[in-house]
Every structure is written in structure tokens, then in C-alpha cells.
C-alpha positions as a Markdown table, in Angstrom:
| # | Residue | x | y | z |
|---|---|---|---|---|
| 1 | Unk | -48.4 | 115.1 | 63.6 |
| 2 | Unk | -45.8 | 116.9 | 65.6 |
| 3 | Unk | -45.4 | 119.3 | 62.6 |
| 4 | Unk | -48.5 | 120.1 | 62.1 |
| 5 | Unk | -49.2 | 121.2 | 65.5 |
| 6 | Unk | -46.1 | 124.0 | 65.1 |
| 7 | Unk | -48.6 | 125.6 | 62.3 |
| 8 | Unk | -50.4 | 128.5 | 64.5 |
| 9 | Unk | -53.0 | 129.2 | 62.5 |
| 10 | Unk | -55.1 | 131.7 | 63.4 |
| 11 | Unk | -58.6 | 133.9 | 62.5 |
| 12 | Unk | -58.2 | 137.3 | 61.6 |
| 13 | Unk | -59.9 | 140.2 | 60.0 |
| 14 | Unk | -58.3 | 142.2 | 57.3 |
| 15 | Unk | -59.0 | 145.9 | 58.4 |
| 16 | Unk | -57.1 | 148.0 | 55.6 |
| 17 | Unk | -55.9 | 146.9 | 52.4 |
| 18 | Unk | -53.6 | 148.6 | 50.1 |
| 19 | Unk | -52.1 | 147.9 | 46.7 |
| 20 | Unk | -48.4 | 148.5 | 46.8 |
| 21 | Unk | -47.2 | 151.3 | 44.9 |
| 22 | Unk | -44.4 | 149.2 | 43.1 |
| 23 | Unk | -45.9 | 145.9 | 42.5 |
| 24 | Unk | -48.6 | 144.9 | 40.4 |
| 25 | Unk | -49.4 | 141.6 | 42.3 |
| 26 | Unk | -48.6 | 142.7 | 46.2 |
| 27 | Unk | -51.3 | 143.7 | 48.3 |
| 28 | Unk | -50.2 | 144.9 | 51.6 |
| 29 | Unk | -52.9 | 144.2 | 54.4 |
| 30 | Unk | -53.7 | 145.5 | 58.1 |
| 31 | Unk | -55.3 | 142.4 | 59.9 |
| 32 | Unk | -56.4 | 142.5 | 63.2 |
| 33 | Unk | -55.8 | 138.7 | 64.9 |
| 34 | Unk | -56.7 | 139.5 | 68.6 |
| 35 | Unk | -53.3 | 140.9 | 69.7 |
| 36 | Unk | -54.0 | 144.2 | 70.6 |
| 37 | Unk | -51.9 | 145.5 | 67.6 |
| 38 | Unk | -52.4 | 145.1 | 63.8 |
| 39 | Unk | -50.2 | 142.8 | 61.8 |
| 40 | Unk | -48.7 | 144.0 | 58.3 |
| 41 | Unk | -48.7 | 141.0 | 55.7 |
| 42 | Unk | -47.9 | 141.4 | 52.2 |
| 43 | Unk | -49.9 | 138.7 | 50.1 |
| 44 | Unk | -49.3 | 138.4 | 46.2 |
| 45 | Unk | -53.1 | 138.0 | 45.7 |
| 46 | Unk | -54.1 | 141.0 | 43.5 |
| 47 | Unk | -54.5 | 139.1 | 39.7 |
| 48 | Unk | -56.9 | 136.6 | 41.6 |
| 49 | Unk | -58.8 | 138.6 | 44.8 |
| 50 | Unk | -60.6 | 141.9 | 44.4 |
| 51 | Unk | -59.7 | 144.6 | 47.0 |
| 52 | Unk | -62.8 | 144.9 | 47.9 |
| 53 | Unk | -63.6 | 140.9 | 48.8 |
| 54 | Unk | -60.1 | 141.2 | 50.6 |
| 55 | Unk | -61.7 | 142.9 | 53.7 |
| 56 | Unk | -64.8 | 141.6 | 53.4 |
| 57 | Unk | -65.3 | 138.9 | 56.4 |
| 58 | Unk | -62.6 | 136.4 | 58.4 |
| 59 | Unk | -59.9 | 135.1 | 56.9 |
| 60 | Unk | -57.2 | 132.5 | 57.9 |
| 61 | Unk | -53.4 | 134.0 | 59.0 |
| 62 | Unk | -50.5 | 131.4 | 59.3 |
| 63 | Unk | -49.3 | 133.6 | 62.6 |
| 64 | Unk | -46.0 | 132.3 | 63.6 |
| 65 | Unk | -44.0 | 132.3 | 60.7 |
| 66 | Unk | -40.7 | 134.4 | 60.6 |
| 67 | Unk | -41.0 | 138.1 | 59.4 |
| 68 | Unk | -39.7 | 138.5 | 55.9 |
| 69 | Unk | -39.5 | 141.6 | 53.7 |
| 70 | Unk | -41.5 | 141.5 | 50.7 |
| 71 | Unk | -40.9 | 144.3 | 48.4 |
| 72 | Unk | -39.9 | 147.0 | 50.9 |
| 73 | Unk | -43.0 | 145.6 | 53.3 |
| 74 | Unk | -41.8 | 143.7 | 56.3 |
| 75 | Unk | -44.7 | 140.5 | 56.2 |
| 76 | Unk | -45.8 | 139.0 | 59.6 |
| 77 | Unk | -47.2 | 136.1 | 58.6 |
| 78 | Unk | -49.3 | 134.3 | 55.5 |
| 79 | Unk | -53.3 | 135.1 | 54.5 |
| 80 | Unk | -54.2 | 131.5 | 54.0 |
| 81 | Unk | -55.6 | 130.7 | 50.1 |
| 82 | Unk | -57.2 | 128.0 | 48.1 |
| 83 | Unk | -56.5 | 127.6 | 44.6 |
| 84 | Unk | -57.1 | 125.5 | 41.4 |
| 85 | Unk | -54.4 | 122.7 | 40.1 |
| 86 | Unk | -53.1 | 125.4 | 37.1 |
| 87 | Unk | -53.1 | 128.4 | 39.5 |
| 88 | Unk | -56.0 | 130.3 | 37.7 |
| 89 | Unk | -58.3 | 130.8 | 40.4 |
| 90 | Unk | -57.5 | 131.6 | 44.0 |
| 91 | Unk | -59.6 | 132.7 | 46.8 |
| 92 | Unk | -59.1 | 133.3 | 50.7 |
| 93 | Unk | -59.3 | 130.2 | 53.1 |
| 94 | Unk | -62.2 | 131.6 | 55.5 |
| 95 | Unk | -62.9 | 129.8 | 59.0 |
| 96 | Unk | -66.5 | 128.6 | 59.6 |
| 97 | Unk | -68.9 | 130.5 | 60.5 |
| 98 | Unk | -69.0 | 131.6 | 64.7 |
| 99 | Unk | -65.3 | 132.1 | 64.8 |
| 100 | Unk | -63.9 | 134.9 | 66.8 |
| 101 | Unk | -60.9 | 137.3 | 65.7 |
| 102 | Unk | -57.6 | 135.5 | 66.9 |
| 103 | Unk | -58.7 | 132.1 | 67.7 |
| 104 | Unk | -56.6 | 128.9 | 66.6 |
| 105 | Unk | -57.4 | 126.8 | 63.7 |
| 106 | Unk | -57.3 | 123.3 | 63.9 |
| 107 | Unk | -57.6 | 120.4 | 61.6 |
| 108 | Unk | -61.0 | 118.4 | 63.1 |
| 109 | Unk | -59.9 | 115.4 | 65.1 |
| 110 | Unk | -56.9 | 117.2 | 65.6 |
| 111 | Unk | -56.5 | 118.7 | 69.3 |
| 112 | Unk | -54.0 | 120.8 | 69.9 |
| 113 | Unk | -55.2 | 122.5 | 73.0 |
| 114 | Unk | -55.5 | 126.0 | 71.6 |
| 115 | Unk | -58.8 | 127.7 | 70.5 |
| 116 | Unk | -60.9 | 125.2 | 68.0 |
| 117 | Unk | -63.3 | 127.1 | 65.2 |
| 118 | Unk | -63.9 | 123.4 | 64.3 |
């Protein structure tokens, strides 16, 4: 359980999305998670999500993972996706509907004294 509860996942809202000039699967997103700033992520999601449904709505950010460069895109974190067992379909994680921008997800039944969209 004690892993688990490391995972800071959080709500955001993807407010610009790009298509990086020198990939053909790297999208590289502006998403707004309640911090006062906007958070760069790069997410290898363009052969399964649409631009268009990428900024439509909430989406799910692991938040607290360690900045890595992908491509020449320093990533702050992880949009959260769903996909298929052979990897042909993949869609955004979205939180339930009445979250807010930046609060914590949690599994239900599973406090961890943040923020619940549960």
C-alpha cells in the first residue's frame, strides 16, 4: 500500500498542445494542475489521440515523477492513458466528473489524506 500512496496523481487540464516538430508520435502539452505555473509533458500519444480530444476536458497527470528529456522536451510528469491488451487503442484516463484542476486522485477505499475526486 505504501507504494501506492508515493503515486501523486493529480487532475489537470491540458491548455496547449503541440505536435513536436521531430517526432511523429510526441505530443508536447501545456497542462495546467493548480500550481500557478504550467507543466510541459511530452506524451507519445499522437497514432492513438487526436489533437483536438487532447485538450478537450480533465485529464489525469502522474505529478511527481522525475523530469526527463524526451526528444529535446524536458517532461514533468505522465498524462495518464488506458489502452487495449495489443496496444491498438489508447485513450486519456479522465477523473469523474466534479473534479477540480490540481486535486489528488485516489484509488476508492484508499485514503491518502490528499484531495479525493472519488
Amino acid at each position: 500500500m505504501a507504494a501506492w500512496n508515493a503515486c501523486d496523481l493529480r487532475v489537470g487540464k491540458i491548455v496547449e498542445c503541440t505536435r513536436h516538430p521531430e517526432s511523429a508520435k510526441l505530443y508536447v502539452e501545456k497542462i495546467d494542475l493548480g500550481e500557478g505555473r504550467l507543466r510541459t509533458i511530452g506524451s507519445g500519444l499522437q497514432e492513438f489521440v487526436p489533437i483536438d480530444q487532447m485538450t478537450q476536458g480533465l485529464c489525469i497527470v502522474f505529478a511527481n515523477l522525475k523530469p526527463r528529456k524526451l526528444a529535446d522536451v524536458m517532461s514533468e510528469g505522465m498524462v495518464m492513458c488506458a489502452g487495449n491488451a495489443d496496444h491498438t487503442a489508447v485513450e486519456l484516463m479522465r477523473p469523474p466528473v466534479g473534479c477540480k484542476v490540481g486535486e489528488r486522485v485516489q484509488l476508492e477505499g484508499n485514503p491518502i489524506g490528499g484531495v479525493s475526486c472519488s
